[in-house]
TIFIVEX-244684 format. One line per 5 residues: their letters; for each residue x, y, z of N, C-alpha, C, O. Coordinates in Angstrom, 1 decimal. Atoms other than C-alpha are relative to their C-alpha. Layout:
a) X Y Z X Y Z X Y Z X Y Z; ...
END
This chain:
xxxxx) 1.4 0.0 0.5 36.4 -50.9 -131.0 -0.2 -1.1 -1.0 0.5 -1.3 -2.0; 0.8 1.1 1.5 34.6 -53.8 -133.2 -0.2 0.4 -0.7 0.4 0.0 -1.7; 1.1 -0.7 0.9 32.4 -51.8 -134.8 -0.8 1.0 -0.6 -1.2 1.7 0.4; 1.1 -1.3 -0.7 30.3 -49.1 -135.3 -1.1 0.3 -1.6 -1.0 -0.3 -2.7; 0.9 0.0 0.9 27.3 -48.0 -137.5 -1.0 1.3 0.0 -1.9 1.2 0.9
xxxxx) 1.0 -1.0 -0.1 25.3 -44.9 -137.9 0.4 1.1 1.3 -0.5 1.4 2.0; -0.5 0.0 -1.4 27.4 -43.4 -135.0 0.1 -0.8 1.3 0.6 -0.3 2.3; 0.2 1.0 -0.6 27.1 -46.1 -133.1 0.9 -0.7 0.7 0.8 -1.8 0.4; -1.3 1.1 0.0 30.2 -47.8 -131.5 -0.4 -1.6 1.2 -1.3 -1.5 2.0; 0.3 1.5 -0.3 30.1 -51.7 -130.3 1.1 -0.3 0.7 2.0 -0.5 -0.1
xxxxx) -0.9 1.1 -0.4 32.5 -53.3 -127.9 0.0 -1.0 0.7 -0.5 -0.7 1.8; 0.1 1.0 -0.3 33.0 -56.7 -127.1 0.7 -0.5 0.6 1.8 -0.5 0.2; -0.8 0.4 -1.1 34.3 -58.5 -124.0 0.1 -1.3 -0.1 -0.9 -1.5 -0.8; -0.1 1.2 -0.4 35.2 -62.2 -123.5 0.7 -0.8 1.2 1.9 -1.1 1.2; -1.4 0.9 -1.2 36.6 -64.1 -120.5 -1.1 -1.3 0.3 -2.3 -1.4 0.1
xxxxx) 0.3 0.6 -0.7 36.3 -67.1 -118.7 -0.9 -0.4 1.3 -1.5 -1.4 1.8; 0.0 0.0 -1.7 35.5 -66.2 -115.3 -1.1 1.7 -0.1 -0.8 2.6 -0.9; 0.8 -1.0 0.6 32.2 -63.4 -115.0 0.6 1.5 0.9 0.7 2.7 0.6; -0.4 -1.0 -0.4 33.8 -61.8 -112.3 1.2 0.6 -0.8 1.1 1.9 -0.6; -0.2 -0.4 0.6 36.4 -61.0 -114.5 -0.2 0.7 -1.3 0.6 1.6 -1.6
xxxxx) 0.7 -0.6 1.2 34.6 -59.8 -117.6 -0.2 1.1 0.8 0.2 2.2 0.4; 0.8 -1.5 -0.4 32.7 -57.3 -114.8 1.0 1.1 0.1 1.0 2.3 0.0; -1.0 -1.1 -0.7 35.7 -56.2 -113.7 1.0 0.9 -1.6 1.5 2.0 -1.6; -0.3 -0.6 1.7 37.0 -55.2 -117.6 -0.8 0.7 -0.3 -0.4 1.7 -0.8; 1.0 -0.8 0.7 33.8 -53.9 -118.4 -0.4 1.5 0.8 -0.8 2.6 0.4
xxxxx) 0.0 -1.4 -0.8 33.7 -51.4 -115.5 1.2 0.9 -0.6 0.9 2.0 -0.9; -1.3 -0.4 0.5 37.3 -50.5 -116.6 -0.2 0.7 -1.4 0.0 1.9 -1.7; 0.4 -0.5 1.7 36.3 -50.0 -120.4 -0.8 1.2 -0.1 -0.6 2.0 -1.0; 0.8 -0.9 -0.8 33.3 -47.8 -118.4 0.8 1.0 0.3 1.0 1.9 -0.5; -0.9 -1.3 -0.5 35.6 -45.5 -116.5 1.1 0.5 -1.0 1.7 1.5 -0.9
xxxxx) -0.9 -0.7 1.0 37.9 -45.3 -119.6 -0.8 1.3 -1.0 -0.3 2.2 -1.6; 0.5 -0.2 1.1 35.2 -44.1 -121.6 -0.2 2.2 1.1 -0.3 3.3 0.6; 1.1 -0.6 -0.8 33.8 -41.7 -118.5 0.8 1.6 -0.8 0.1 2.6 -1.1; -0.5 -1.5 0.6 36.4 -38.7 -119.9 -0.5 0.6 -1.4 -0.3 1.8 -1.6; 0.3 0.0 1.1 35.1 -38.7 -123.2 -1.7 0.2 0.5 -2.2 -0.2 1.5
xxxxx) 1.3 -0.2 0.2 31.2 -37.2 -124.2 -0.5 -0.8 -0.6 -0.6 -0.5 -1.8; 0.9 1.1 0.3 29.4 -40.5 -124.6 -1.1 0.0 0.6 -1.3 0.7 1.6; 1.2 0.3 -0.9 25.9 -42.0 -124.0 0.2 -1.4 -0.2 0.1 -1.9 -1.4; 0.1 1.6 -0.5 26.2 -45.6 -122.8 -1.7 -0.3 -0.6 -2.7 0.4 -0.3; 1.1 0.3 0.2 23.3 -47.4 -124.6 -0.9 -0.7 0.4 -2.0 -0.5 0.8
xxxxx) 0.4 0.9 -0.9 23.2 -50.7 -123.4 1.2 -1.0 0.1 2.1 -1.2 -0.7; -1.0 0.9 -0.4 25.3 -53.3 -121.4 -0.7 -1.3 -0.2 -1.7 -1.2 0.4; 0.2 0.9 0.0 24.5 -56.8 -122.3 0.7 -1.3 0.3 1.4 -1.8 -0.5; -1.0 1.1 -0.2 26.0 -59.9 -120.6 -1.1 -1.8 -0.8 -2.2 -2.1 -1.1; 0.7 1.2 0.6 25.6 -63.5 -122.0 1.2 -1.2 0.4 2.4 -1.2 0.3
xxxxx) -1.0 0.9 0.1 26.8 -66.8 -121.0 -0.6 -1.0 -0.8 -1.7 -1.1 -1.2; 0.5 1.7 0.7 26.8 -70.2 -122.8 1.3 -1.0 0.1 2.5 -0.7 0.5; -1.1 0.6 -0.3 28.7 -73.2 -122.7 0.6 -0.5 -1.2 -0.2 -0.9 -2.0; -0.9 0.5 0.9 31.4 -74.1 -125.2 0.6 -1.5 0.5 0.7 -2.0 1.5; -0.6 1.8 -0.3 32.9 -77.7 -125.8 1.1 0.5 1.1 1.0 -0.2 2.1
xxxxx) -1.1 0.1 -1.1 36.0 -76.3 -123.5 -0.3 0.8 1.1 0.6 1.3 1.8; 0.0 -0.5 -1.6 34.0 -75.0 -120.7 -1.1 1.4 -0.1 -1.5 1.9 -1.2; 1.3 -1.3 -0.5 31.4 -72.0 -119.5 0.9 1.3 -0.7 2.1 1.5 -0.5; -0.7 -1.3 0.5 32.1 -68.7 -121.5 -0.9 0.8 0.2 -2.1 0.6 0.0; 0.7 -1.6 0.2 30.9 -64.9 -120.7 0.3 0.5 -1.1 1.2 0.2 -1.8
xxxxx) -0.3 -1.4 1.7 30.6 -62.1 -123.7 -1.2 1.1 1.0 -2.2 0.9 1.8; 0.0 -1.1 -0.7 30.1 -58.7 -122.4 -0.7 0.9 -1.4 -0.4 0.4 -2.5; 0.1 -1.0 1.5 28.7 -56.0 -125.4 -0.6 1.2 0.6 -1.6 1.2 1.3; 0.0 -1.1 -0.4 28.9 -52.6 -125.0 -0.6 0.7 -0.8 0.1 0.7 -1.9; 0.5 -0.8 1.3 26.7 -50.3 -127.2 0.2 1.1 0.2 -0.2 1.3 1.4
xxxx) -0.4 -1.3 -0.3 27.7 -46.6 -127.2 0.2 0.8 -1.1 0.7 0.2 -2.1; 0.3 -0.9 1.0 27.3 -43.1 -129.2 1.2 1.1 1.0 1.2 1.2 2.2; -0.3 -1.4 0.2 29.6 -40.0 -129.3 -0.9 0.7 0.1 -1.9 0.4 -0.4; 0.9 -1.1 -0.3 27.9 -36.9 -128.1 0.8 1.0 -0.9 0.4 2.2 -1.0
END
């Protein structure tokens, strides 16, 4: 976990490659699926860094 706030929890993904990130972020998804959460929102973002194209993944999610 990053983060969290008000109940709130935050986590954050990073890779190279996006199919990779998706494929983490589903995984982080099905980890969570046993636990009583509500998925808030999934946010992807790329941009380019001096050493090449980067993804970031952010996961926002609440405890039931």
């Amino acid at each position: 976990m990053f983060g969290s706030a008000k109940g709130l929890e935050v986590e954050f993904f990073e890779e190279k490659s996006i199919t990779v990130l998706k494929t983490k972020v589903n995984e982080f998804i099905r980890s969570l699926s046993m636990r009583p959460i509500e998925i808030l929102d999934i946010k992807y973002h790329s941009d380019w860094e001096e050493y090449g194209k980067q993804f970031t993944a952010m996961i926002i999610f609440r405890n039931l």
